[in-house]
C-alpha positions as CSV (number, residue, x, y, z in Angstrom):
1,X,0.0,0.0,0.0
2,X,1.1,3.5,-0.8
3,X,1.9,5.7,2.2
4,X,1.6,9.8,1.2
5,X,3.6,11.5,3.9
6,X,2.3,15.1,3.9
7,X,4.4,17.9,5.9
8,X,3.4,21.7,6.2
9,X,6.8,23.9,6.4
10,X,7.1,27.3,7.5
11,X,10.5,28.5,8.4
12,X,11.9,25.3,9.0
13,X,15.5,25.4,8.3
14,X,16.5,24.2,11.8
15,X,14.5,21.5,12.0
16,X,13.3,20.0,9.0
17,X,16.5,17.9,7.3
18,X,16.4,15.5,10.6
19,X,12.6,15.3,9.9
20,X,12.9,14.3,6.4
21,X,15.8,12.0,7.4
22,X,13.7,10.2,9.4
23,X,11.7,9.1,6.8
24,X,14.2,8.2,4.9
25,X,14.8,5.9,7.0
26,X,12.0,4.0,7.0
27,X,12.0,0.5,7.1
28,X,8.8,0.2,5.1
29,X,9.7,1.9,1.8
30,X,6.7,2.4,-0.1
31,X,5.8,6.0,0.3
32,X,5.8,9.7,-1.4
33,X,6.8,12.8,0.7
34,X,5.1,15.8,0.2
35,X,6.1,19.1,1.6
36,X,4.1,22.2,1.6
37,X,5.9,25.1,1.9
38,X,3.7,27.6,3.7
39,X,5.7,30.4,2.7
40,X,8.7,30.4,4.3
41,X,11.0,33.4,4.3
42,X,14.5,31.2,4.9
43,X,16.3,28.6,3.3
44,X,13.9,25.7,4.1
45,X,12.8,25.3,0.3
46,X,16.6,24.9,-0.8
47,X,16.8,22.0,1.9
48,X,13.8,20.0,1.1
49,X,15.2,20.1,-2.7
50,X,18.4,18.0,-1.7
51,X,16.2,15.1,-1.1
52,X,15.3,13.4,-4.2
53,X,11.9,12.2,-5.3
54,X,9.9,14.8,-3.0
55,X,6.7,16.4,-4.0
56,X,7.3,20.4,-3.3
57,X,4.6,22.7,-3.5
58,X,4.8,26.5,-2.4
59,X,1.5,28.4,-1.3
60,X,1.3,31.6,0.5
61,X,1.1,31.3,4.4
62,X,-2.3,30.0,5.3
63,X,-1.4,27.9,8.4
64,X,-1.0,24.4,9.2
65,X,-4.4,22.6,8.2
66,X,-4.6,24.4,4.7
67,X,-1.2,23.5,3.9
68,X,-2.1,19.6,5.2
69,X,-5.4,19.9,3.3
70,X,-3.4,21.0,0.1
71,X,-1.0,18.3,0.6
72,X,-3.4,15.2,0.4
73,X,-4.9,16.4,-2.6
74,X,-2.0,15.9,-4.4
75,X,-1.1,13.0,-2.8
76,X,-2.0,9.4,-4.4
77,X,-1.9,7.4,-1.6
78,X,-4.1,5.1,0.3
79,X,-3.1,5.5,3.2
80,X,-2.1,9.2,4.6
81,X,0.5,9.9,7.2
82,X,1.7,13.2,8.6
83,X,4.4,14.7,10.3
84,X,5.1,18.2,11.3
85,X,8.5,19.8,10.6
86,X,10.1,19.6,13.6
87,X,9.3,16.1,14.8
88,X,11.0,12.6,13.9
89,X,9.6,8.9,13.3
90,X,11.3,6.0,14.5
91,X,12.5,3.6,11.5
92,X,9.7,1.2,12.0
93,X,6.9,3.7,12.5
94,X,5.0,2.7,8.9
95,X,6.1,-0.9,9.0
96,X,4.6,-1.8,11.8
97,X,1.1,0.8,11.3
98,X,0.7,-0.6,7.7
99,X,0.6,-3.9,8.7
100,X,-1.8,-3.3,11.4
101,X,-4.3,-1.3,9.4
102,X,-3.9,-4.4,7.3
103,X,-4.8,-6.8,9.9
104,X,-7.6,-4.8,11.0
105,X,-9.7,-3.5,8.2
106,X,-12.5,-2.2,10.9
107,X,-10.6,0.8,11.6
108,X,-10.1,3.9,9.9
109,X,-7.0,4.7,11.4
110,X,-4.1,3.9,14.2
111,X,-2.0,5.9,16.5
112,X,0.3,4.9,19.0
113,X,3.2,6.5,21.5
114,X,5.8,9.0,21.6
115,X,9.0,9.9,22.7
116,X,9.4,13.6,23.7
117,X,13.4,15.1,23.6
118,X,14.6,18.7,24.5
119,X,18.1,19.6,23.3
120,X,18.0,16.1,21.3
121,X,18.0,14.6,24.7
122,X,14.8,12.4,25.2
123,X,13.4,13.4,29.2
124,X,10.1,11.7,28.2
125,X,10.8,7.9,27.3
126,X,7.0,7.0,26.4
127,X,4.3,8.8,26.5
128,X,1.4,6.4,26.7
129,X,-2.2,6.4,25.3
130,X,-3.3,2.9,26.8
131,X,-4.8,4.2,29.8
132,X,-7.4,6.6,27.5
133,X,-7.6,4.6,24.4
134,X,-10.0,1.4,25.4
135,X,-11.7,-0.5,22.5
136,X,-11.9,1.4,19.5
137,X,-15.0,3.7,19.3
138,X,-13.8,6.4,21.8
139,X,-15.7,9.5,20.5
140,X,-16.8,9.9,24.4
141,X,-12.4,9.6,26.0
142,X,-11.8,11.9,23.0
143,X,-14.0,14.2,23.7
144,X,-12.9,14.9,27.3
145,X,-9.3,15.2,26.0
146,X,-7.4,14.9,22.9
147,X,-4.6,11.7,23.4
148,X,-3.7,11.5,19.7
149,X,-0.7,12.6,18.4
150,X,-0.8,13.8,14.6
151,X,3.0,12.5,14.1
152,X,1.9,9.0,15.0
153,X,-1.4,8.7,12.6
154,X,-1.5,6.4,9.8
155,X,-5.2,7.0,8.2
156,X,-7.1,5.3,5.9
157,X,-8.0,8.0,2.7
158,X,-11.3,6.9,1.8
159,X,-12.4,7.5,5.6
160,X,-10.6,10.7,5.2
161,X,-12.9,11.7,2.4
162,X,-15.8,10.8,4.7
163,X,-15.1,12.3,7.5
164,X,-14.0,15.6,5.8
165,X,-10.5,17.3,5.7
166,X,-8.8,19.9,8.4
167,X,-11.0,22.8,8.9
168,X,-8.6,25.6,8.1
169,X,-10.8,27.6,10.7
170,X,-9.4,26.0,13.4
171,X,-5.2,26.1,13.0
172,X,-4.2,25.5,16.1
173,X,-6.7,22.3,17.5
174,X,-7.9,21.3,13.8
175,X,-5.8,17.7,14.0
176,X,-8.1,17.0,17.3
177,X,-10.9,18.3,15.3
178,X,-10.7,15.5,12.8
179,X,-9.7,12.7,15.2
180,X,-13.3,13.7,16.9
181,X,-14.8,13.7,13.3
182,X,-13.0,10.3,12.2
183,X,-14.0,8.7,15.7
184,X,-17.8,9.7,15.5
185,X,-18.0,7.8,11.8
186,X,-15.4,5.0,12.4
187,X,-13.2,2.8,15.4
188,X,-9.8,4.0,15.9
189,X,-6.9,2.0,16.3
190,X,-3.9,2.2,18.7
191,X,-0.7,0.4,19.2
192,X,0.9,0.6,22.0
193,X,4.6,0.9,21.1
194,X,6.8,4.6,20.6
195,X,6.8,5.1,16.6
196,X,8.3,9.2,16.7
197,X,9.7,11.7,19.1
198,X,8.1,15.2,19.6
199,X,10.8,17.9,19.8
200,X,10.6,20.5,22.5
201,X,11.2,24.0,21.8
202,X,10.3,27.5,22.1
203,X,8.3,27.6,18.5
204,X,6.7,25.2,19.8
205,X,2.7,26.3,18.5
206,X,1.3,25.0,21.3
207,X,3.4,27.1,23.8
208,X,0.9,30.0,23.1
209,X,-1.8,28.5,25.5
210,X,-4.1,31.1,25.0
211,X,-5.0,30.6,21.7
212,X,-4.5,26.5,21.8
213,X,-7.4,26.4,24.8
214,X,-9.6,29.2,22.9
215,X,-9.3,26.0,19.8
216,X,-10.4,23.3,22.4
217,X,-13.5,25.3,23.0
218,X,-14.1,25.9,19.6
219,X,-14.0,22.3,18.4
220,X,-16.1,21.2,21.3
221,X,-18.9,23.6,20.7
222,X,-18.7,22.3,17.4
223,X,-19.1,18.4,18.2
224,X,-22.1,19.4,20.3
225,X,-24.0,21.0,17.2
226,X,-22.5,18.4,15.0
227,X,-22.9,14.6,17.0
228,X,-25.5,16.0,20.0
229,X,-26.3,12.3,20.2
230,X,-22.8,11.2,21.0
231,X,-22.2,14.0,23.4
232,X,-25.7,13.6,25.4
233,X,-24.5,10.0,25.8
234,X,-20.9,10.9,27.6
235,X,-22.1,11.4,31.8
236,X,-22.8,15.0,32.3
237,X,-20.5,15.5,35.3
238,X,-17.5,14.6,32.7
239,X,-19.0,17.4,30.4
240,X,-19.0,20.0,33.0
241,X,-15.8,19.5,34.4
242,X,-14.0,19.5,31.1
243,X,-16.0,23.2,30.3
244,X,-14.7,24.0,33.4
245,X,-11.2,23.6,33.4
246,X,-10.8,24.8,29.7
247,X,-12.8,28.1,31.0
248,X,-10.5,28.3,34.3
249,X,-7.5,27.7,32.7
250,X,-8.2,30.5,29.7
251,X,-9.7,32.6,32.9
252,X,-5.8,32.2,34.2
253,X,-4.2,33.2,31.0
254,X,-6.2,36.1,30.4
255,X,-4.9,37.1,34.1
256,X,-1.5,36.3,33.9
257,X,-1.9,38.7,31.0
258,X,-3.7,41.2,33.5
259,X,-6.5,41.3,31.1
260,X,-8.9,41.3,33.9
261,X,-12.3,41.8,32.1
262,X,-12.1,38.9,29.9
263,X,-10.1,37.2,32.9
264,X,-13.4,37.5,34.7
265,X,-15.7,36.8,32.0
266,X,-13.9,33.4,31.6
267,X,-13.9,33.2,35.4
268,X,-17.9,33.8,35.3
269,X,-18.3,30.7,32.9
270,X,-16.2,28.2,34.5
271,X,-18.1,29.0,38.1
272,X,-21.5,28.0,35.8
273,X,-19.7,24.2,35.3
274,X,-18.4,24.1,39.0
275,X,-20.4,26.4,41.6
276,X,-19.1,24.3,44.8
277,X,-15.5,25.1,43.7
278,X,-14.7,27.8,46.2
279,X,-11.1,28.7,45.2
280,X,-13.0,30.2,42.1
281,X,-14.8,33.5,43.9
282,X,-11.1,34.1,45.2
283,X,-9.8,33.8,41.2
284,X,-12.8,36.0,40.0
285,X,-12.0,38.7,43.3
286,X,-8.6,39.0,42.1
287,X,-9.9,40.4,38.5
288,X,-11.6,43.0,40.7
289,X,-8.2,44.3,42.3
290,X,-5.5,46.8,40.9
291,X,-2.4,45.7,38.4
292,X,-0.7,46.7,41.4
293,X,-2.1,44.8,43.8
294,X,-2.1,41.4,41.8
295,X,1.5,41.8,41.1
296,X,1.9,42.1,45.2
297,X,-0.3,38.9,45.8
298,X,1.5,36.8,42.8
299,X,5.4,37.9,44.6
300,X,3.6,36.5,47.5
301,X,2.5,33.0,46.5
302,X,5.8,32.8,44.8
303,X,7.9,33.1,48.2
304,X,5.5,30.7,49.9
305,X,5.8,28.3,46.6
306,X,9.9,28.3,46.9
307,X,9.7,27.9,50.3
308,X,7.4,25.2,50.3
309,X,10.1,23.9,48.0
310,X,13.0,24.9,50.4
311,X,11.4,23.1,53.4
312,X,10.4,19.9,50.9
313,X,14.5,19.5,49.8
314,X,15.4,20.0,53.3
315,X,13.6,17.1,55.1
316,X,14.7,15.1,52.1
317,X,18.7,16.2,52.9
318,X,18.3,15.1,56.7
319,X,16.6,12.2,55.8
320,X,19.1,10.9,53.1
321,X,22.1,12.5,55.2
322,X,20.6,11.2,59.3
C-alpha cells in the first residue's frame, strides 16, 4: 500500500532535514513525501530540494491545516500519514502501522506513542495512550481530552474523504478536530509501542496557550452541534468539568496577562460548570483588584511556593544525610 507522507513547512531550516531523514529511514519503503511550503522566508525550500523524489509545492502562508489539506490532494496514496516539521519517526513507524491497518480492516486509522526530547535529549521515554484509548470507538475519551498525536497517525483515505479534511478555521486544534470527526464515523486503532519523538522547543505552536485552549473550545462547541447524540451519551458531570477547566484555565491566562475583564468573564463561565469550587470567587476577586495589587499577591505566592520547595529539599537532605 502506498503511504503519502504530507508535511506543512514554515520556516523550518533548523529542523526540517532530521525530519525528512527520518523518513528516509523508513523500514517500510513504499511512500511519497510531500512538503508544503507555507511560505517560508529562509532557506527551508533549498533544503527539502536536496532530497530526491519529494513532492514540493509552495502556497502563500495560510497555516498548518490548509497546507495539510493542500498536501493530500496531491497525494495518491491510500493511506495518509503526517508529520510536522520539527518532529521525527522512529525507522519502523510505517512498517509496523501498515501492517496493522492491514490486519484490522474495521478501523479507519491507528495511532500509537511518543517519545518527547529537548536539546536532542529524550526526558520523556514514552508517553502512553493505553490508559485513554479502550476498544476502538472512543468519541466519548476523546472528547474529554485529545490523546492523539498527529506524528503517530496512519489513516485510511477513503475514511478521510468521509469524515472531511482539516478545517482551516481552526489552525491550532484542527488535527483534534478531525480525530473527533474520524471517531464519531469510524473505530480508531492504537498500538501501544513509541513510533516518533516530539521535539521541544520554544516555537513550539502549542506554547501560546491562550489561543490552543480558545481551539479546544471551539472544536467542542462544534461536536455538540454536530454529534448532540454522542455528546448527550458521555455522563454530564465529565461534560462539565471538562468546560470547566478549559474556562479556568483560559480565565488564568487572560490574568496572567492582566487582562482582567475577559479574565473574569472566563472566570464567570467556569463558576456556571463548577459552583461548589470555592477557590474560584477568590480567582474572580482577584480580577476585581489593581495591576498593582495582583502583582503584590503573585510575589507572595511565589515566596510561599519556593519555600514550600526549600522546606520539601530539606527534610529530604536530613533524611538521606541522618
Amino acid at each position: 500500500m502506498l503511504v503519502s507522507v504530507i508535511i506543512p513547512v514554515f520556516n523550518g531550516e533548523k529542523y526540517i532535514a532530521h525530519a525528512l531523514k527520518s523518513i528516509y529511514c523508513q523500514t517500510y519503503k513504499n511512500f511519497e513525501v510531500i512538503c508544503v511550503d507555507d511560505g517560508s522566508t529562509d532557506r527551508s525550500a533549498g533544503i527539502i530540494r536536496n532530497f530526491e523524489s519529494i513532492i514540493y509545492h509552495y502556497q502563500e502562508n495560510k497555516g498548518i491545516p490548509a497546507a495539510r489539506n493542500t498536501g493530500i490532494k496531491l497525494s495518491q496514496g491510500e493511506l495518509i500519514a503526517l508529520l510536522n516539521q520539527d518532529d521525527l519517526w522512529l525507522p519502523d513507524k510505517l512498517r509496523l502501522q501498515v501492517n496493522y491497518l492491514l490486519k484490522h480492516p474495521e478501523v479507519a486509522m491507528v495511532h500509537s506513542n511518543i517519545n518527547i526530547s529537548k536539546n536532542e535529549i529524550t526526558i520523556s521515554p514514552k508517553t502512553s495512550n493505553n490508559k485513554r484509548h479502550k476498544g476502538i470507538f472512543i468519541f466519548d475519551e476523546l472528547y474529554l481530552g485529545n490523546f492523539i498525536f498527529s506524528l503517530t497517525v496512519l489513516v485510511r483515505r477513503e475514511c478521510l474523504g468521509v469524515s472531511g479534511f482539516f478545517d482551516e478555521e481552526i489552525r491550532l486544534a484542527s488535527d483534534y478536530d478531525l480525530w473527533l470527526r474520524m471517531a464519531a464515523n469510524f473505530g480508531i486503532g492504537y498500538l501501544d509501542v513509541v513510533t516518533g519523538t516530539y521535539r521541544l522547543h520554544s516555537n513550539n505552536l502549542s506554547n501560546n496557550r491562550l489561543p490552543c485552549i480558545k481551539d479546544d473550545i471551539k472544536v467542542l462547541n462544534k461536536m455538540d452541534v454536530m454529534y448532540p447524540e454522542l455528546v448527550e451519551k458521555i455522563p454530564k458531570e465529565k461534560r462539565n468539568n471538562k468546560r470547566f477547566h478549559l474556562n479556568f484555565l483560559l480565565g488564568c491566562q487572560y490574568l496572567s496577562q492582566y487582562n482582567l475583564f475577559s479574565a473574569r468573564k472566563y472566570f464567570f463561565i467556569a463558576l456556571k460548570y463548577r459552583k461548589n469550587w470555592v477557590p474560584i470567587y477568590g480567582y474572580i476577586l482577584l480580577t476585581y483588584l489593581s495591576r498593582d495589587m495582583i502583582g503584590r499577591i503573585k510575589n507572595i505566592k511565589r515566596k510561599v511556593v519556593s519555600l514550600r520547595i526549600e522546606k520539601g529539599l530539606a527534610r529530604a537532605l536530613e533524611k538521606y544525610l541522618y
